[in-house]
FITI-399318 format. One record per residue (C-alpha): residue number from 1; y, z, x; residue in three letters. Coordinates in nm, 3 decimals, always signed. Each point is the difference from the previous one (the first is absolute). Layout:
residues N
+-----+---------+---------+---------+-----+
!   i !       Y !       Z !       X !  aa !
+-----+---------+---------+---------+-----+
! NUM !       Y !       Z !       X ! Ala !
...
+-----+---------+---------+---------+-----+
//
This chain:
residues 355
+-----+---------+---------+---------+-----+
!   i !       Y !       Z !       X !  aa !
+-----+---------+---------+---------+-----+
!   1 !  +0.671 !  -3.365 !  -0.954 ! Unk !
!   2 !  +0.328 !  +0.137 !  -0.108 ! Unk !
!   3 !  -0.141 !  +0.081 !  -0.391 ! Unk !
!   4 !  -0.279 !  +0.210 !  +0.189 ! Unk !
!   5 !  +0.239 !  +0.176 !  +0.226 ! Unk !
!   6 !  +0.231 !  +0.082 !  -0.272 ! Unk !
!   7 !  -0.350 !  +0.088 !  -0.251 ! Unk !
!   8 !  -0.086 !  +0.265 !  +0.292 ! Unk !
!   9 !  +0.338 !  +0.148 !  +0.074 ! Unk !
!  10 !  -0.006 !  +0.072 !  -0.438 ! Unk !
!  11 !  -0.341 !  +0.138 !  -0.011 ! Unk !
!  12 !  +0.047 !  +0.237 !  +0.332 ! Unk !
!  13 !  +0.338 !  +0.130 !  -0.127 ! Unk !
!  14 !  -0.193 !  +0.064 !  -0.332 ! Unk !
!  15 !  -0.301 !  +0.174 !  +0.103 ! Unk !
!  16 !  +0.159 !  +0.153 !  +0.270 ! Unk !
!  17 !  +0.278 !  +0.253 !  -0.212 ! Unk !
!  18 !  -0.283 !  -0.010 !  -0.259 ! Unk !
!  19 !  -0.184 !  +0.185 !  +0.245 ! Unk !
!  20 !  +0.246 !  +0.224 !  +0.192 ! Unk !
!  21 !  +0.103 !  +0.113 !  -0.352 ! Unk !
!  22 !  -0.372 !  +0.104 !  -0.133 ! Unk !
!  23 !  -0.106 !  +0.096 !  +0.308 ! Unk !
!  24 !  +0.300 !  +0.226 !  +0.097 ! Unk !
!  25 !  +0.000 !  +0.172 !  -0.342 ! Unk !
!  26 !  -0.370 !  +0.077 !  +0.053 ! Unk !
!  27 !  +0.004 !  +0.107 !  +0.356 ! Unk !
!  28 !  -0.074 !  +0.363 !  -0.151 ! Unk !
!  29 !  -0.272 !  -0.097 !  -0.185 ! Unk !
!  30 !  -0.146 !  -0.217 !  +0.304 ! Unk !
!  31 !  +0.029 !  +0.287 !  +0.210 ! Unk !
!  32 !  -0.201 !  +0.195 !  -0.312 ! Unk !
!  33 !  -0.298 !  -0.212 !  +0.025 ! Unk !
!  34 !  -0.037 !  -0.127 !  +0.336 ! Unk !
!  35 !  -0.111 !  +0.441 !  +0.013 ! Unk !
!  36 !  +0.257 !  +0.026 !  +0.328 ! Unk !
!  37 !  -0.051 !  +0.306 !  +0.128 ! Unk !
!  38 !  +0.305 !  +0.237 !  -0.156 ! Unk !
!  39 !  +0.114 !  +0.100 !  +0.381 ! Unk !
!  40 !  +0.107 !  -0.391 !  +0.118 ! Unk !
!  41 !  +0.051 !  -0.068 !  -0.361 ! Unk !
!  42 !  +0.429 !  -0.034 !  +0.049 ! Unk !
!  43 !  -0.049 !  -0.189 !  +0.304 ! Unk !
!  44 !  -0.243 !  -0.232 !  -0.192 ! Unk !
!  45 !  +0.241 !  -0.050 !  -0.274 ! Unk !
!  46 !  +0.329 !  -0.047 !  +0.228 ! Unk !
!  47 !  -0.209 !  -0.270 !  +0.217 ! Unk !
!  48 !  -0.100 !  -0.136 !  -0.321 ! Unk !
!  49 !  +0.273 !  -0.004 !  -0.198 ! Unk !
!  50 !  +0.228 !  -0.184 !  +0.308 ! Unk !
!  51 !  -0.285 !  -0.265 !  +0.024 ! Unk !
!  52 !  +0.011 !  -0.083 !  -0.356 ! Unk !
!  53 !  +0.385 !  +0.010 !  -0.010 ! Unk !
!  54 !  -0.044 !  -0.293 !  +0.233 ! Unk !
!  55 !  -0.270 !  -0.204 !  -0.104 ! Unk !
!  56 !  +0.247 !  -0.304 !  -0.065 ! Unk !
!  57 !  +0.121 !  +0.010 !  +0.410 ! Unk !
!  58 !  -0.398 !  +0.002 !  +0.041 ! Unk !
!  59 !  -0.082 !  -0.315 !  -0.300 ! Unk !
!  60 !  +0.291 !  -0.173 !  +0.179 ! Unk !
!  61 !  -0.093 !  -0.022 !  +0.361 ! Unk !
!  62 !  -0.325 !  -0.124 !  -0.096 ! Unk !
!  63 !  +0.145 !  -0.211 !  -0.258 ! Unk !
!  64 !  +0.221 !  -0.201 !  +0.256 ! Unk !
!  65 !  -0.230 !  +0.050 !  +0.322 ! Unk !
!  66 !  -0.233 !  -0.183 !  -0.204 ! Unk !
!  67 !  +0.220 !  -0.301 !  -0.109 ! Unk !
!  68 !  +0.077 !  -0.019 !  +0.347 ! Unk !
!  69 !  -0.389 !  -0.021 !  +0.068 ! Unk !
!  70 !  -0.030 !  -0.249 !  -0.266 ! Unk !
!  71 !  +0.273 !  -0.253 !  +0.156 ! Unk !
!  72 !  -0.235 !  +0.001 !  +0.299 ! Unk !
!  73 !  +0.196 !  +0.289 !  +0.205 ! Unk !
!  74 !  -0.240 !  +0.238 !  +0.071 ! Unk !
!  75 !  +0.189 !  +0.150 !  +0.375 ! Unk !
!  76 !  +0.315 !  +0.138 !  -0.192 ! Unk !
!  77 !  -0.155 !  +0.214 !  -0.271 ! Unk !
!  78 !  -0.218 !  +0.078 !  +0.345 ! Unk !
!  79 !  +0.329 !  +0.143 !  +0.163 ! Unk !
!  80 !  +0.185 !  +0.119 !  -0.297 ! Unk !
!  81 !  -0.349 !  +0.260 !  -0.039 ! Unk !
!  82 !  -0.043 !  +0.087 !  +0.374 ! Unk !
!  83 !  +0.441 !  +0.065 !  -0.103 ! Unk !
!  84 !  -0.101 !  +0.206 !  -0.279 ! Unk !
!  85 !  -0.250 !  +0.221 !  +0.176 ! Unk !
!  86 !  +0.180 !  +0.104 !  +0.270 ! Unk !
!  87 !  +0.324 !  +0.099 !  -0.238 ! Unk !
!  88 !  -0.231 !  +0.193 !  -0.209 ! Unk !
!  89 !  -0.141 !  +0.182 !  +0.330 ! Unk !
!  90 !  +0.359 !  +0.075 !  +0.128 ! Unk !
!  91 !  +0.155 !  +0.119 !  -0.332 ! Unk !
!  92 !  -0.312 !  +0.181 !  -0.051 ! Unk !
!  93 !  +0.092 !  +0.211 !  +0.306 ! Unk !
!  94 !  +0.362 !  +0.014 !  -0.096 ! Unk !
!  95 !  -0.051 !  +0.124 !  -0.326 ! Unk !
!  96 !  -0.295 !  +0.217 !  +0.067 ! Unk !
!  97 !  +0.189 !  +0.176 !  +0.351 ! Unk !
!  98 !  +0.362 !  +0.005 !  -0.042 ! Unk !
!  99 !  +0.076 !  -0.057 !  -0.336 ! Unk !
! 100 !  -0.347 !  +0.260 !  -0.157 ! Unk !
! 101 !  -0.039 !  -0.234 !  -0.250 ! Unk !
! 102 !  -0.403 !  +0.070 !  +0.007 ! Unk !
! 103 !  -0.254 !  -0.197 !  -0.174 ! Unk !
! 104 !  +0.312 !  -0.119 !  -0.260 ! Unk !
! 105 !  +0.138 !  -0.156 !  +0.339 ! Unk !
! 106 !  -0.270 !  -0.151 !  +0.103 ! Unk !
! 107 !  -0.049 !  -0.218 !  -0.335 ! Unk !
! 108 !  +0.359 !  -0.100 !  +0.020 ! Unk !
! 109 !  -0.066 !  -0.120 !  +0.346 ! Unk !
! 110 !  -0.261 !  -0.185 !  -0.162 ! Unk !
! 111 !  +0.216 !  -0.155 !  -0.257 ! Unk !
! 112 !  +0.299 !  -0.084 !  +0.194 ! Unk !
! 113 !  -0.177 !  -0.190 !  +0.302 ! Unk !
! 114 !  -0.170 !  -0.226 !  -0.339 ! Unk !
! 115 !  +0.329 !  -0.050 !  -0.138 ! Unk !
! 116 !  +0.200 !  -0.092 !  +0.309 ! Unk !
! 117 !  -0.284 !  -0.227 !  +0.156 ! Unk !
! 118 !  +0.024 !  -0.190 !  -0.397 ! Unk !
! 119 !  +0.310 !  -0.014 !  +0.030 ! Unk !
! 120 !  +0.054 !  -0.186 !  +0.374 ! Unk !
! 121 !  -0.330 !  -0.171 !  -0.083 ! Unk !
! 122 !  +0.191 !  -0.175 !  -0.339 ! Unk !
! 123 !  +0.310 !  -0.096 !  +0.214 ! Unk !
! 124 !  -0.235 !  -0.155 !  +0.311 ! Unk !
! 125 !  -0.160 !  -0.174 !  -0.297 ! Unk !
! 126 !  +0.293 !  -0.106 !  -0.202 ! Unk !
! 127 !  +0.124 !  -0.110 !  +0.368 ! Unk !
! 128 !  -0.285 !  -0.253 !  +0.057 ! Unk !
! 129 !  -0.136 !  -0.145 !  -0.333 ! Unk !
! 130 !  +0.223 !  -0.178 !  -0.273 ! Unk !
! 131 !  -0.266 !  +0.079 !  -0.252 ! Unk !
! 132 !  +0.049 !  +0.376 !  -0.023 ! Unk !
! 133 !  +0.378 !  -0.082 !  -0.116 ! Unk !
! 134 !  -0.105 !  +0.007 !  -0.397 ! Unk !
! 135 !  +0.311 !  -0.033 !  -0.261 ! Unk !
! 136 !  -0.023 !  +0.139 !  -0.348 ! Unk !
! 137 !  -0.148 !  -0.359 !  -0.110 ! Unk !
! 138 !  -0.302 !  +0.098 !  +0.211 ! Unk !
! 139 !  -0.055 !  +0.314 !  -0.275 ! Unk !
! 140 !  -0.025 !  -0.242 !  -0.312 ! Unk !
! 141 !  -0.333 !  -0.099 !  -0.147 ! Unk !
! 142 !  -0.179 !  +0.229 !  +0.189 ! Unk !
! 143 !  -0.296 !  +0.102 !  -0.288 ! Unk !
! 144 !  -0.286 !  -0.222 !  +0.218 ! Unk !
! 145 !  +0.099 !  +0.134 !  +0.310 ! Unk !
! 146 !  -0.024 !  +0.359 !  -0.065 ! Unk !
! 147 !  -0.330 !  -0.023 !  -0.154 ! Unk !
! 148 !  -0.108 !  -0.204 !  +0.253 ! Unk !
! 149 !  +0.113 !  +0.297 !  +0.245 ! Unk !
! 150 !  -0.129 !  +0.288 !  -0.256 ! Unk !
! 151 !  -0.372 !  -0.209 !  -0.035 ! Unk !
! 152 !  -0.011 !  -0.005 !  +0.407 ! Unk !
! 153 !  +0.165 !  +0.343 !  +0.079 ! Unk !
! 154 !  -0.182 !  +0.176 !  -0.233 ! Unk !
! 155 !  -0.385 !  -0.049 !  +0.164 ! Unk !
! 156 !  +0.177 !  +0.038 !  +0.362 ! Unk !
! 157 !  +0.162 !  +0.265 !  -0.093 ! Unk !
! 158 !  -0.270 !  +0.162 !  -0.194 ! Unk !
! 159 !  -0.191 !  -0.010 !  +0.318 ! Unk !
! 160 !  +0.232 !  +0.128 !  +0.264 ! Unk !
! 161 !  +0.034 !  +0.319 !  -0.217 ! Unk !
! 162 !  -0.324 !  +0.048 !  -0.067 ! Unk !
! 163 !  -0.104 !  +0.175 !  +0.316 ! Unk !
! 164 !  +0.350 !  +0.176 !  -0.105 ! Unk !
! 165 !  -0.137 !  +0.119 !  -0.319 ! Unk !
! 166 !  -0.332 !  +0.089 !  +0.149 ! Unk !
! 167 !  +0.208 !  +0.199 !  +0.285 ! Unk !
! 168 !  +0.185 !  +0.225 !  -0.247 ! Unk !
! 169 !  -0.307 !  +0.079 !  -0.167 ! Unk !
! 170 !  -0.172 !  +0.093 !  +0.356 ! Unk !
! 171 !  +0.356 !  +0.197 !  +0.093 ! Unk !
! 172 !  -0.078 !  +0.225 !  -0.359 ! Unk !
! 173 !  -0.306 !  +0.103 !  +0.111 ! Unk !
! 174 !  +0.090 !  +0.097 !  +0.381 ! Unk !
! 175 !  +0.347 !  +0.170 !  -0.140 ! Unk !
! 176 !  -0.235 !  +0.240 !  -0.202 ! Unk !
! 177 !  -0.218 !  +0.075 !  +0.293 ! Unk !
! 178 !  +0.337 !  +0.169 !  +0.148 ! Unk !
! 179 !  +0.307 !  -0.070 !  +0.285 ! Unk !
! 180 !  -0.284 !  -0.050 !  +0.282 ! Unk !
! 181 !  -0.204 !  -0.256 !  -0.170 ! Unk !
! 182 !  +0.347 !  -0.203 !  -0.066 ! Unk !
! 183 !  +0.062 !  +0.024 !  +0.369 ! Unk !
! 184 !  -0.361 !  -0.113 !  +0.128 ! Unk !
! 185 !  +0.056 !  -0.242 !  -0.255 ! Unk !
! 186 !  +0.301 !  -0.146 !  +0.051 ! Unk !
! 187 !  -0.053 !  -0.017 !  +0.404 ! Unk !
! 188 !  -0.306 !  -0.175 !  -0.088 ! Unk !
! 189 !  +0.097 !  -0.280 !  -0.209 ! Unk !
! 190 !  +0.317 !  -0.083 !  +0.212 ! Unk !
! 191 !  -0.279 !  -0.133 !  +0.260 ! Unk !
! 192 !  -0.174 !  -0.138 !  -0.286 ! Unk !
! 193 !  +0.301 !  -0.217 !  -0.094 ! Unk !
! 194 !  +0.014 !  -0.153 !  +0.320 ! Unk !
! 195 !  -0.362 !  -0.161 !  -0.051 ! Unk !
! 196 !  +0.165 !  -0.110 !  -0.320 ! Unk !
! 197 !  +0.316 !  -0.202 !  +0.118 ! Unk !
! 198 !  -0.286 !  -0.188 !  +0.267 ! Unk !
! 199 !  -0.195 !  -0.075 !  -0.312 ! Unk !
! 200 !  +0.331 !  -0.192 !  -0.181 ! Unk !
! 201 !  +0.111 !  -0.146 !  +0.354 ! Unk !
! 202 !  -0.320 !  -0.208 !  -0.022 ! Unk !
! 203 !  +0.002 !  -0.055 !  -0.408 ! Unk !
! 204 !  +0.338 !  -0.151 !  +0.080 ! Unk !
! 205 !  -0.211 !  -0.218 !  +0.262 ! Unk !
! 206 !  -0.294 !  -0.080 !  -0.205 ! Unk !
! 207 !  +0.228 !  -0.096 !  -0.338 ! Unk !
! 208 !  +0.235 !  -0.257 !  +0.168 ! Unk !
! 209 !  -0.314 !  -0.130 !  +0.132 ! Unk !
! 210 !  -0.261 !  -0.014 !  -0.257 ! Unk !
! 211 !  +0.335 !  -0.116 !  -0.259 ! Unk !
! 212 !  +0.048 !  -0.322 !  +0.186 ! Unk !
! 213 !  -0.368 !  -0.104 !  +0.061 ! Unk !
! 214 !  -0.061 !  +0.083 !  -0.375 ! Unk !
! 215 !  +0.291 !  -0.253 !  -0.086 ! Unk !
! 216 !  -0.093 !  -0.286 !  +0.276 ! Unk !
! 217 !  -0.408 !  +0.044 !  -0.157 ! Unk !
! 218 !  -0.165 !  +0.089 !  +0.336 ! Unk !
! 219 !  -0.196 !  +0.235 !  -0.068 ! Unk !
! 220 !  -0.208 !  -0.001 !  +0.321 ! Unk !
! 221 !  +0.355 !  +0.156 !  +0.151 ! Unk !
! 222 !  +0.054 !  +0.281 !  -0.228 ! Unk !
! 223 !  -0.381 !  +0.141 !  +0.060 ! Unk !
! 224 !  +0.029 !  -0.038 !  +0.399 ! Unk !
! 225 !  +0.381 !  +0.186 !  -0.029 ! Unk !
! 226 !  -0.145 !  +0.291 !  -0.240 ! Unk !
! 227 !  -0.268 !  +0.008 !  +0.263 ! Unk !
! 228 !  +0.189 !  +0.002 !  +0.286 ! Unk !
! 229 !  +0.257 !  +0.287 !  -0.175 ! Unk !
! 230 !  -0.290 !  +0.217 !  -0.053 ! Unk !
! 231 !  -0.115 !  +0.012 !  +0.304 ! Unk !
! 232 !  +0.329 !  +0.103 !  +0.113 ! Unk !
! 233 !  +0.118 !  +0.232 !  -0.240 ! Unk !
! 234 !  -0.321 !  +0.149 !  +0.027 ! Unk !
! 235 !  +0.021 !  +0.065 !  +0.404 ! Unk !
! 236 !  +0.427 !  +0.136 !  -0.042 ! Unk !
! 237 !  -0.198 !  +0.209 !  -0.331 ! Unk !
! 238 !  -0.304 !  +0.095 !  +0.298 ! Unk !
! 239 !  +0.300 !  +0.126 !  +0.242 ! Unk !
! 240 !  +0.254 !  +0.142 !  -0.226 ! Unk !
! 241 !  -0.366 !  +0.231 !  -0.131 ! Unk !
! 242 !  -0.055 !  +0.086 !  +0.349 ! Unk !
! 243 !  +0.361 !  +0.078 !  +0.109 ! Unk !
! 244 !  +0.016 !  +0.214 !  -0.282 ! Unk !
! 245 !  -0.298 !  +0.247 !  +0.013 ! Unk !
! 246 !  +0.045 !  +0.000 !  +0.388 ! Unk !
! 247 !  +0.399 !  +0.145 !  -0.058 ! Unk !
! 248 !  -0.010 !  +0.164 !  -0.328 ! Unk !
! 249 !  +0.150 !  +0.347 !  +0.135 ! Unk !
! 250 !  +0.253 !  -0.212 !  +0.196 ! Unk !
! 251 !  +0.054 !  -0.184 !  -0.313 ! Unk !
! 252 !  +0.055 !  +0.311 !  -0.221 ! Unk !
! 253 !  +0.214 !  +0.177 !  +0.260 ! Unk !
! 254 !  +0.231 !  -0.346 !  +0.011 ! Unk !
! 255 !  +0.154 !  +0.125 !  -0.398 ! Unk !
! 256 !  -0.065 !  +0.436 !  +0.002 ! Unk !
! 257 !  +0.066 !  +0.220 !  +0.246 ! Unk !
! 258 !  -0.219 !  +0.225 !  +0.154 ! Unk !
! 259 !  -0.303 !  -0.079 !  -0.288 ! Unk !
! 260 !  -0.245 !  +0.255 !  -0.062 ! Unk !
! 261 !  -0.332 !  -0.018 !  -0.004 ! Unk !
! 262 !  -0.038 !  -0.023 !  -0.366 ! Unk !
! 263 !  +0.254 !  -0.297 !  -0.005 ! Unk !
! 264 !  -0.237 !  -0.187 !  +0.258 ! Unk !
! 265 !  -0.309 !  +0.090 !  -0.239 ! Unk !
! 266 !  +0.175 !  -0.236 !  -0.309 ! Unk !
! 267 !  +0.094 !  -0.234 !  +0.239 ! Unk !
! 268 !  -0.314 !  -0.091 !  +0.171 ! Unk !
! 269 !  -0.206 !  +0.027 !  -0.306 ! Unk !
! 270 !  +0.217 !  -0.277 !  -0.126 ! Unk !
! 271 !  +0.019 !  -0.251 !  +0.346 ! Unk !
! 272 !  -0.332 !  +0.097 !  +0.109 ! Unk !
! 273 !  -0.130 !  -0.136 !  -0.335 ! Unk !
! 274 !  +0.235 !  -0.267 !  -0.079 ! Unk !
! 275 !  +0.070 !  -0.161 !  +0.270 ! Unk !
! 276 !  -0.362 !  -0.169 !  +0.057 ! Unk !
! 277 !  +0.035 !  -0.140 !  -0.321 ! Unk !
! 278 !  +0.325 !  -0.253 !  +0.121 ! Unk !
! 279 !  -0.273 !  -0.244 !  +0.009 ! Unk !
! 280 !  -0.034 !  +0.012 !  -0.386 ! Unk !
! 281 !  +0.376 !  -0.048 !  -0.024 ! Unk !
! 282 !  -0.014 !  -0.260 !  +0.218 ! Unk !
! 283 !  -0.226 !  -0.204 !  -0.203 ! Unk !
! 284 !  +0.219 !  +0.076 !  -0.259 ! Unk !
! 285 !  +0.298 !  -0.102 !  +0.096 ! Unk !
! 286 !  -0.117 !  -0.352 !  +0.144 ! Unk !
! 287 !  -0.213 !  -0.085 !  -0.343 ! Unk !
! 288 !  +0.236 !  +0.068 !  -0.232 ! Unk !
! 289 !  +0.295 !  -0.175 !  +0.178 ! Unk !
! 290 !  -0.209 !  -0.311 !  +0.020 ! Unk !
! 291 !  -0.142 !  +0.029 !  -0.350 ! Unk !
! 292 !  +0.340 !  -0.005 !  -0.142 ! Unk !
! 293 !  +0.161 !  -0.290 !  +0.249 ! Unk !
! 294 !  -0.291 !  -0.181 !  -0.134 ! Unk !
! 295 !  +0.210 !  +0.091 !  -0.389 ! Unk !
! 296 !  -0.245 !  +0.252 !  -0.149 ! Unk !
! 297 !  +0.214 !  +0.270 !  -0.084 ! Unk !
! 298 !  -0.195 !  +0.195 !  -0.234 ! Unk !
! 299 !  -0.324 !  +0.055 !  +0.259 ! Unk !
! 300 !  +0.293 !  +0.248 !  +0.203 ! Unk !
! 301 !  +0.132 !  +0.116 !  -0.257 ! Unk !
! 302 !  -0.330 !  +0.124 !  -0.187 ! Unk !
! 303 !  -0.023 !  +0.138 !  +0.432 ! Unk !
! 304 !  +0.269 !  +0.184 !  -0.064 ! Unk !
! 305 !  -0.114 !  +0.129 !  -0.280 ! Unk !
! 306 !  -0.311 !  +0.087 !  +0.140 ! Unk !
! 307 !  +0.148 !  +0.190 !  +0.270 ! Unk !
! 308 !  +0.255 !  +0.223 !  -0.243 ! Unk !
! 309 !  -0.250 !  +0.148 !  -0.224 ! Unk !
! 310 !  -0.229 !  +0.047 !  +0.286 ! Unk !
! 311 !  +0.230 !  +0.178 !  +0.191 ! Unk !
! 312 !  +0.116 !  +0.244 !  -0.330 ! Unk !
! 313 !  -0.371 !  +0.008 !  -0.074 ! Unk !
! 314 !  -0.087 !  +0.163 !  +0.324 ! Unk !
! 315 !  +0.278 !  +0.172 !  +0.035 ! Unk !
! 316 !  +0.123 !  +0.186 !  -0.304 ! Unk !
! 317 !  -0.434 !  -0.010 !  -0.090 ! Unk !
! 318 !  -0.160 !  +0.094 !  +0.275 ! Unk !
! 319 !  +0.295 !  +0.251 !  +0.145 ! Unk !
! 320 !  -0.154 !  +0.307 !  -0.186 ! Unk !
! 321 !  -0.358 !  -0.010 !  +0.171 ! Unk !
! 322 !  +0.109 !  -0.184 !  +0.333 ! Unk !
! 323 !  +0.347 !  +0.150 !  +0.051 ! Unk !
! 324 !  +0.203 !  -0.202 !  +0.270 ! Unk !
! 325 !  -0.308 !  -0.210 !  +0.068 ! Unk !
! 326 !  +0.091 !  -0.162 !  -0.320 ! Unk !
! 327 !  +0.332 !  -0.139 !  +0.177 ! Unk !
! 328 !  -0.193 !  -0.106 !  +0.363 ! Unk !
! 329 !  -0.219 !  -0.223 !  -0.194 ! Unk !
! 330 !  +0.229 !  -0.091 !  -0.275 ! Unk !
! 331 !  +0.094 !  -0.336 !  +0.175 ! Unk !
! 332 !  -0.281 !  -0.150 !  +0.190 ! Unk !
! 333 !  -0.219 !  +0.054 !  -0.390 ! Unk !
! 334 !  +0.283 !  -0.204 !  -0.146 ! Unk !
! 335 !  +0.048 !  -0.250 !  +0.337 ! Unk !
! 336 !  -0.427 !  -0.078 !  -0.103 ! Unk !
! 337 !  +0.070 !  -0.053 !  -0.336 ! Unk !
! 338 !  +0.279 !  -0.281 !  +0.041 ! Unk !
! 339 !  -0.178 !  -0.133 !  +0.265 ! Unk !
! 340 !  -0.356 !  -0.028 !  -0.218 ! Unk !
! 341 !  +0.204 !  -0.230 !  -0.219 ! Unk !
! 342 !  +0.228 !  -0.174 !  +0.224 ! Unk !
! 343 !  -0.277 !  -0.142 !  +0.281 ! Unk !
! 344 !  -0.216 !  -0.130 !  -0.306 ! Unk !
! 345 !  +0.267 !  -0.196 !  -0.125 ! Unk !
! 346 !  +0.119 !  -0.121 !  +0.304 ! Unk !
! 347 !  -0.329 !  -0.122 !  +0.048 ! Unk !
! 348 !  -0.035 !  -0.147 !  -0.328 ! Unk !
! 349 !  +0.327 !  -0.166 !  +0.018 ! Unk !
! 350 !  -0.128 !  -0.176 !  +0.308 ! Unk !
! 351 !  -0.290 !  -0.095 !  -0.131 ! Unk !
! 352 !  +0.156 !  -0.148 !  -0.339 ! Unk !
! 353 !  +0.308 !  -0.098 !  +0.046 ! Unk !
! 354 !  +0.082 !  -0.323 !  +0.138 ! Unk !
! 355 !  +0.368 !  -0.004 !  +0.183 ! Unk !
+-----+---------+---------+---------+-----+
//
């Protein structure tokens, strides 16, 4: 346990100035291709450029929330986050009012809360476990376990950024559409997100599950618990659709003031469009967590895949004759495309495989 903890602590201190230092020394180039419009273009690069500067406060409050998870705690990294978002909302107004820091405040907000909620969260946690205590012996021989954690980080890693990588290529293409696409946009996927974070509550659910019935061989279990998920993910999926085309301009008016009606014109192309296809991401989410519990990593992974170059490929192809209609149906083209593969093998896996 302690060679692991010590294996993660090397590779997040490694990756994580690895990428503050590209990143940072690119930020002008980033700002260059993402095509951000030229009048938000500072305010991009000082919210950026903060962010990025931080990205080890942000590696490192996942990195020991997680440990914390993994030693069956899962109510403190609970409070430490609820901590952490409430900071961030009150330095964000203390920066932002009194101080006219603008958008450079509000990314330090951002940063700080991270690194102060990592910070109590390592004491709580060095408080009430013996095991986090590692000593420089802990560090020695450590070759296995960091390829052990580079072999599994790498395909869970590789497919929490892809709808990342997909993103910035659907941000492009609304930044060169001009400063009222970006807003619509923006508004837009913030209530987008939201449908997301339901998604991973109930992968969460569905992997702990389907893991342990995949180890004890009952395989009866594991297809009534993906059932049972679906159906629920599917009716939060049927509600968060519904709340979301019934509020939009509520929704909208919750991040920009007084939006015109050109803002609400990118923004409910985008929810009114989207949003009905949270079923597809549903079925996404639920497959592929159970396909990999069930230790087939390279079905999700090929997903992922899947869903990246269908996302650029409608995107950065399609942009020129569809315009911003290209972005709406970016993501539900690339949810059907993971999902094509991932059901099938489910199914197959099922069918074949004894556990």
């Amino acid at each position: 346990m302690r060679k692991s903890i010590a294996a993660s602590a090397v590779l997040s201190i490694f990756f994580s100035v690895l990428l503050t230092l590209i990143c940072c020394l690119l930020a002008h180039q980033l700002i260059t291709i993402m095509k951000i419009p030229e009048d938000i273009s500072k305010e991009a690069y000082d919210y950026m450029f903060v962010v990025l500067l931080g990205t080890s406060a942000t590696v490192f409050y996942n990195l020991i929330s997680n440990m914390l998870r993994a030693l069956g705690d899962s109510n403190m990294p609970l409070y430490f986050l609820v901590f952490s978002s409430i900071l961030n909302i009150f330095l964000d107004l203390l920066f932002i009012v009194p101080f006219h820091m603008g958008v450079a405040g509000a990314a330090w907000a951002t940063v700080i809360s991270q690194l102060l909620s990592a910070f109590f969260c390592l004491l709580v946690g060095l408080k009430k476990y013996q095991v986090l205590h590692i000593s420089r012996q802990d560090f020695d021989q450590l070759k296995s376990p960091l390829f052990s954690h580079l072999k599994i980080g790498f395909q869970m890693g590789f497919q929490m950024s892809v709808m990342c990588i997909g993103q910035l290529a659907m941000q492009a293409v609304v930044n060169s559409l001009g400063t009222y696409a970006v807003a619509g946009y923006t508004a837009a996927s913030k209530a987008d997100q939201v449908s997301v974070l339901v998604n991973n509550a109930m992968i969460a659910a569905i992997s702990a599950y389907v893991s342990q019935n995949f180890g004890a061989g009952n395989k009866k279990r594991i297809r009534l618990s993906v059932r049972a998920c679906l159906i629920q993910t599917e009716a939060l999926n049927l509600i968060m659709c519904l709340g979301i085309l019934f509020l939009r301009h509520p929704i909208v008016e919750l991040f920009l003031s007084n939006p015109t009606a050109e803002i609400y014109s990118y923004s409910d192309q985008y929810l009114t469009f989207v949003a009905p296809c949270y079923f597809l991401l549903g079925l996404l989410s639920i497959y592929r967590a159970s396909v990999q519990s069930m230790g087939n990593g390279w079905a999700p992974f090929t997903a992922c895949m899947i869903e990246l170059v269908m996302r650029i490929a409608t995107t950065l192809g399609l942009s020129a004759v569809l315009g911003y209609f290209s972005v709406c149906i970016a993501s539900p083209l690339a949810w059907f495309g993971a999902c094509a593969l991932l059901i099938s093998c489910y199914y197959r896996m099922m069918k074949k495989q004894v556990c």
